[in-house]
N, C-alpha and C positions, 0 to 999 in steps of 0.2 A: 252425221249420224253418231248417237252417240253408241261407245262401246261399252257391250254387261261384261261387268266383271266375273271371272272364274266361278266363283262360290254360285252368284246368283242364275248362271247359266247350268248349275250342274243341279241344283235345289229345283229348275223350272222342269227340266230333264225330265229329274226321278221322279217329283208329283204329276205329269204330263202320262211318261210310262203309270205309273199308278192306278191314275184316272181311267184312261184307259184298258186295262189289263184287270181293272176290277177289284186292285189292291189297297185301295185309300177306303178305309176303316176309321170312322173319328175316336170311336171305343177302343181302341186297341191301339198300345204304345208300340207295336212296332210298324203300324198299317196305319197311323196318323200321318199329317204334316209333317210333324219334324222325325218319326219313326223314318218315313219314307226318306226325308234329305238326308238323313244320314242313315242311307243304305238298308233300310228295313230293321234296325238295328234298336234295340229300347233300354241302351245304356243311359242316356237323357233322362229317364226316369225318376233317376236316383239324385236329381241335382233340385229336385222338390219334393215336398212331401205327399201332394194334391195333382194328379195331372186334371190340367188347364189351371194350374193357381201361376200366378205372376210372382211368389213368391220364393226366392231360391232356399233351400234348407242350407246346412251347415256346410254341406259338401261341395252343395254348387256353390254356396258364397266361398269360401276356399280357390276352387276352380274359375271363380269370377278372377278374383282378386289375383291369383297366380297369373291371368293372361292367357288361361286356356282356350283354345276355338276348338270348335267340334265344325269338320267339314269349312270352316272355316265362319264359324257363328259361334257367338260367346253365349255362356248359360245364360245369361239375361235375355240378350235375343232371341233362342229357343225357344224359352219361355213364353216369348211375347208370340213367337208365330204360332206355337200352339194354341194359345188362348185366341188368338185371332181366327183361326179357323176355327175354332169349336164354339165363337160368338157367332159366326159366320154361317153354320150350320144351325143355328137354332139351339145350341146347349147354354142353359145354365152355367157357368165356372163357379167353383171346380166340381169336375166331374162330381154327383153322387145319385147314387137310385132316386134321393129327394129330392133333385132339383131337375128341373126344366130341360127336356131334349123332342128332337122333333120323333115324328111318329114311324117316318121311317129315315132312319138317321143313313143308312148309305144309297139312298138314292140318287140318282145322278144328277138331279135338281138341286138337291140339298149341298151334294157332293163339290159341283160347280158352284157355288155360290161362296163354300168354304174357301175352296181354289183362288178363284177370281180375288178375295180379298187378301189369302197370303200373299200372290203374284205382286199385291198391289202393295203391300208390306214391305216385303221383301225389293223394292226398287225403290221405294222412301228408303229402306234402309240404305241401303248403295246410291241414293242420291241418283237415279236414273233416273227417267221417265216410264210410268207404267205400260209393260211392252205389252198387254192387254186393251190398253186404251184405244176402244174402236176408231175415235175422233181421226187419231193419228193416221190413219191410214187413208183418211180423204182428206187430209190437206193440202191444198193446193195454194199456189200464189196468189194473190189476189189479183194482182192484175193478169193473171194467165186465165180468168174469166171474164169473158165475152160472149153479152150477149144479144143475138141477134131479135127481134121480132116480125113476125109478120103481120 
């Protein structure tokens, strides 16, 4: 079995709680994906100009380039999982009233679908296996299948 590392166990955690509890908001930096991983918190913000742009502003290139993590994610990656959810949810990037969002953006349809694809981000990142991956869980040996007919 393989082991999640820290970051990515405490990132599934907080979006999990989220989801749940009715807190994961794609509009709102601190009720987002990455708002949520790091703690409800929408200091991330500030590290682009655009939220859902993949592009880091001044600050966060600074804070790239010094080796900063946040919860243990560099601006770059923030970056990306935010965009990842809110392509996931049906928005346009980067956010703007003129571009493209679903109709009802915290639904829990829309909600899960955002989810499901950070989860799946976020374990490419960390070189896991997607611990979403339904497959996984009905694997069996092949030869431990036998089958009988009548």
């Amino acid at each position: 079995m393989t082991s999640i590392p820290d970051r990515l166990q405490k990132a599934i955690e907080n979006l999990y709680t989220a989801f749940h509890n009715g807190t994961l908001n794609p509009e709102c930096c601190k009720q987002c994906a990455v708002g949520n991983i790091l703690n409800k918190t929408d200091a991330w913000k500030h590290l682009s100009d655009e939220h859902g742009s993949l592009k880091l502003n001044y600050l966060g290139s600074v804070h790239q380039n010094l080796g900063m993590t946040f919860n243990g994610y560099t601006p770059l990656e923030l970056l990306q999982i935010e965009a990842t959810f809110l392509k996931a949810c049906g928005f346009e990037i980067p956010l703007h009233h003129k571009n493209k969002r679903p109709k009802n953006p915290t639904g829990k349809a829309v909600l899960f679908e955002g989810l499901s694809a950070v989860i799946e981000f976020l374990c490419q990142l960390d070189q896991v296996p997607n611990v979403l991956d339904i497959k996984r869980i009905f694997e069996i040996e092949k030869d431990q299948l036998k089958y009988e007919f009548v």
